[in-house]
N, C-alpha and C positions, 0 to 999 in steps of 0.2 A: 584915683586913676580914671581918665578918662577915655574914650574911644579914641578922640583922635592926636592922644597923646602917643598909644598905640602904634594907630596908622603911621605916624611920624616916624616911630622908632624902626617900625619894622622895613619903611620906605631907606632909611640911611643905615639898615642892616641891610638892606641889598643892592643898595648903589656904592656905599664906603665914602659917601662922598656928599656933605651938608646942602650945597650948590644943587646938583642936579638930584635929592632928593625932594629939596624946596620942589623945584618945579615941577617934579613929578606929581608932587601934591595942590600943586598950585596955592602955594602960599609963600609969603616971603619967605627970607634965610631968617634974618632974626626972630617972625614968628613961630619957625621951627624948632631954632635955637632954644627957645625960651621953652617951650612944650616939653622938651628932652630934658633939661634942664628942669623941670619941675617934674619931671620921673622919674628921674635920678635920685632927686630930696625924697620922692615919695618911698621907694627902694633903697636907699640908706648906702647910693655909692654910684660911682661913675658906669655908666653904659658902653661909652667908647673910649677910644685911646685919637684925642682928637691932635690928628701930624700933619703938615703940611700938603705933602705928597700922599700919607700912607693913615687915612684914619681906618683904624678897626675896630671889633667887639673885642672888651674885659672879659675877664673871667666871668662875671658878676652877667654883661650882657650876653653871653654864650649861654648861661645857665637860663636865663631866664626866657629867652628866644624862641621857643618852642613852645612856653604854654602860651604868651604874649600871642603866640600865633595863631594857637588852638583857641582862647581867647575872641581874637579878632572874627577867625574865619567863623566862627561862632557864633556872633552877635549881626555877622553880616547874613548868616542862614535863618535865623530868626525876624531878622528886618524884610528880609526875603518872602518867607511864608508869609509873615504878617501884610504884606502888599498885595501880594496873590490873593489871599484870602477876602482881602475887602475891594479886592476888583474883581474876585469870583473866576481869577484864571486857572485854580487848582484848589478843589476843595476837598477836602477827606471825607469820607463817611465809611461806618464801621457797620455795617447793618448783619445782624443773625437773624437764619432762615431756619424753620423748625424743615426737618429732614423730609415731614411725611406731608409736604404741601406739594401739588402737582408743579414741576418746573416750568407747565405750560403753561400758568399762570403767574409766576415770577418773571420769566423774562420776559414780558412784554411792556414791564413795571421796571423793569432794569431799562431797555429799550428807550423809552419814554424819557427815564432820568438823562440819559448820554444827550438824546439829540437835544433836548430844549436847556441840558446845561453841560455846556463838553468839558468846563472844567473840571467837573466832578470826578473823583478818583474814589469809586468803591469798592473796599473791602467786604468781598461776601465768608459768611461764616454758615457753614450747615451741620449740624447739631441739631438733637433732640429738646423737646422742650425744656426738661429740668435741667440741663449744661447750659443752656442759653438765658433762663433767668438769672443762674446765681452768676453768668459772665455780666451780663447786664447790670446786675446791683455794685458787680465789684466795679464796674466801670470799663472793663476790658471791651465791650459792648456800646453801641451809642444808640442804637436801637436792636428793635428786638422784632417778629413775625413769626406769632404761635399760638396754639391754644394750650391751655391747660384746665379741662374741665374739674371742676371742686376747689379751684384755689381761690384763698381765701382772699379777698379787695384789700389792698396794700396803697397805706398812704403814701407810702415813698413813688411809686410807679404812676403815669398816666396811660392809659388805657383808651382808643381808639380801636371798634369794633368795625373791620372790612367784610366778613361774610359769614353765614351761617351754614355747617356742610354736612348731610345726615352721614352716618355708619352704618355700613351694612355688612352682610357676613358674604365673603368671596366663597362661591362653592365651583365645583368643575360641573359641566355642563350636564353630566349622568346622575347627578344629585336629588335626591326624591324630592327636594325642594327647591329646586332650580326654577322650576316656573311660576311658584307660588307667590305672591304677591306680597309676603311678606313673612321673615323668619321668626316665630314666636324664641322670644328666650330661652322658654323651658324648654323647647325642642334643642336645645344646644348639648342638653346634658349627654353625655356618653358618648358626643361624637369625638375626631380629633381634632386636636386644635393645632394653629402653627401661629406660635406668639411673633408678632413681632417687636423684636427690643426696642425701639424704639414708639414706642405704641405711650401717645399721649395717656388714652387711658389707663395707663398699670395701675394697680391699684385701686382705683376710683371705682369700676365698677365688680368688683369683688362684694361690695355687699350689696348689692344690686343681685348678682347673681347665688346670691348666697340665699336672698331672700325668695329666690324663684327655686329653689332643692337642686342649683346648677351647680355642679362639680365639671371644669373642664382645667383636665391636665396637658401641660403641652407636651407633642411628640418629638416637636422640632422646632427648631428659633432662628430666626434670621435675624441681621441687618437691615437688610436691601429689600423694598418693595418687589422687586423683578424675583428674586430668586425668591420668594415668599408666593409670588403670584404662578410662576413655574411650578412651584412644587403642590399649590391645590389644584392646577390644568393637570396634573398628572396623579391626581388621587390622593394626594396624602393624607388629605385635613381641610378644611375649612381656616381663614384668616378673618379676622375682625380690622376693618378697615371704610378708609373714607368715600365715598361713594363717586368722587373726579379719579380716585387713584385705582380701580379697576380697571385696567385696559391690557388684555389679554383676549385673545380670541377661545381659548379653552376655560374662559372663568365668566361666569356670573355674579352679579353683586345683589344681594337679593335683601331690600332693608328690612333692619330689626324695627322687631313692634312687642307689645305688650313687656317693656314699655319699649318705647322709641330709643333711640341715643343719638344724642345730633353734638357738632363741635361747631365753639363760635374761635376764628381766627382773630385775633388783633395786633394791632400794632401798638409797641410799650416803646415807653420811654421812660426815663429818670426824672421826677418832678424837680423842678427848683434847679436841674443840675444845665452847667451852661452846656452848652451844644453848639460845634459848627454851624454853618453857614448849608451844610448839607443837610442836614434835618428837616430845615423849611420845604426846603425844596422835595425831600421825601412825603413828607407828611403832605403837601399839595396833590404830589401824581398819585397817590396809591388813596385819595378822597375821589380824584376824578377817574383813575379806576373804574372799568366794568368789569367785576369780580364774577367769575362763570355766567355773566351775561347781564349781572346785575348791578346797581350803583352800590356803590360801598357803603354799609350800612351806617356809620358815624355820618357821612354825607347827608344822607336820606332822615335821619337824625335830626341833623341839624336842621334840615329844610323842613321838616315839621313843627318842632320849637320856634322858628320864627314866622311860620307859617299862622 
């Protein structure tokens, strides 16, 4: 069966009439004829009821009409895409955003991708790091923007690193450590804590603080940056967070030391796996990126290795 044996069919299913489906289709009557005529043999019986005045659909053509068309309108959406895609009038990309990156540095990298490629049509996803890797492997993902400190280097992913971003602990400004130059760890023990669920580091740094005699239990758990940042401006607890993502007038962000904890952000991809046409073009702007002021460290990278 072929396409424009199809087209044929479904042309003199809606004209009734061999004559003026020909020319609909711009091809002779007998090369129509003959097209039908060879769909017929291939479906094992007549399509039309062919009368002088009055040709119509068989039972046989009634039946089959509708996927014929589902079919058609099918092959013509895929010819579609696939033109677009290699003239770059509409291109997809699927990019996941880790939840706890400042949006003030995403949208200017969104910004960037519209105007120098308007066909671009991206799907943003925000999610916490570990929904966003295991989307990313299942392929539900086409890229990815996250850190995850401790994880282990994976052949299947490539890894492009855009910035390095210390942690610091948000206190409200009445905090006996609010102006000190830097939160020791072991100072953390006994204070309150307000986890945030989403908090790249779970986990990871539990034996870090296990090895400092830190025990900290949380009081309260959030989501959302704001409402975590709200509730230490008004006393509650202390939050462990990224030091672009303090922006409250009632908070401080005062970095940890002894030891430090810093997050590297990157951008993954699937090794080997194909990718739109939108990726390239990803993986360019967010290289030429000024990440909190600075070049994007795969960039900077790079220009020393060939340097």
């Amino acid at each position: 069966m072929e396409m424009h044996q199809i087209k044929y069919f479904l042309a003199v299913a809606e004209q009734l009439n061999f004559s003026r489906a020909a020319k609909a289709c711009k091809v002779s009557q007998p090369s129509l004829s003959r097209a039908i005529k060879a769909l017929e043999t291939e479906l094992g019986g007549a399509l039309f009821h062919r009368e002088r005045s009055h040709t119509h659909l068989t039972d046989l053509g009634q039946m089959v009409l509708p996927h014929l068309e589902q079919t058609y309108q099918g092959a013509a959406a895929a010819k579609r895409i696939s033109h677009e895609l290699a003239q770059m009038t509409k291109v997809p990309l699927k990019l996941g955003i880790m939840s706890t990156i400042s949006p003030d540095e995403i949208v200017p990298l969104i910004g960037a991708l519209k105007q120098r490629y308007d066909g671009l049509e991206l799907q943003l996803s925000d999610a916490n790091a570990f929904a966003l890797r295991d989307r990313l492997i299942a392929g539900e993902l086409e890229a990815v923007i996250y850190a995850l400190p401790g994880e282990e280097p994976n052949d299947r992913t490539h890894v492009m690193p855009l910035f390095d971003e210390r942690m610091v602990l948000a206190v409200h400004r009445d905090h006996r450590l609010a102006n000190a130059p830097g939160f020791p760890v072991a100072e953390m023990n006994g204070e309150s804590y307000i986890h945030r669920m989403n908090c790249e580091f779970a986990g990871f740094a539990d034996r870090i603080l296990a090895e400092k005699g830190v025990t900290c239990s949380p009081t309260y758990w959030s989501e959302r940056d704001d409402w975590t940042l709200a509730m230490v401006a008004a006393g509650l607890g202390f939050a462990f967070m990224p030091a672009n993502a303090v922006h409250h007038p009632g908070v401080i962000g005062v970095p940890l030391v002894e030891p430090e904890f810093w997050r590297r952000v990157n951008l993954v991809t699937v090794r080997g796996r194909k990718h739109s046409p939108g990726i390239g073009a990803l993986v360019r702007e967010a290289l030429r990126k000024q990440w909190f002021g600075m070049p994007a460290l795969a960039a900077s990278q790079g220009k020393a290795r060939n340097g």
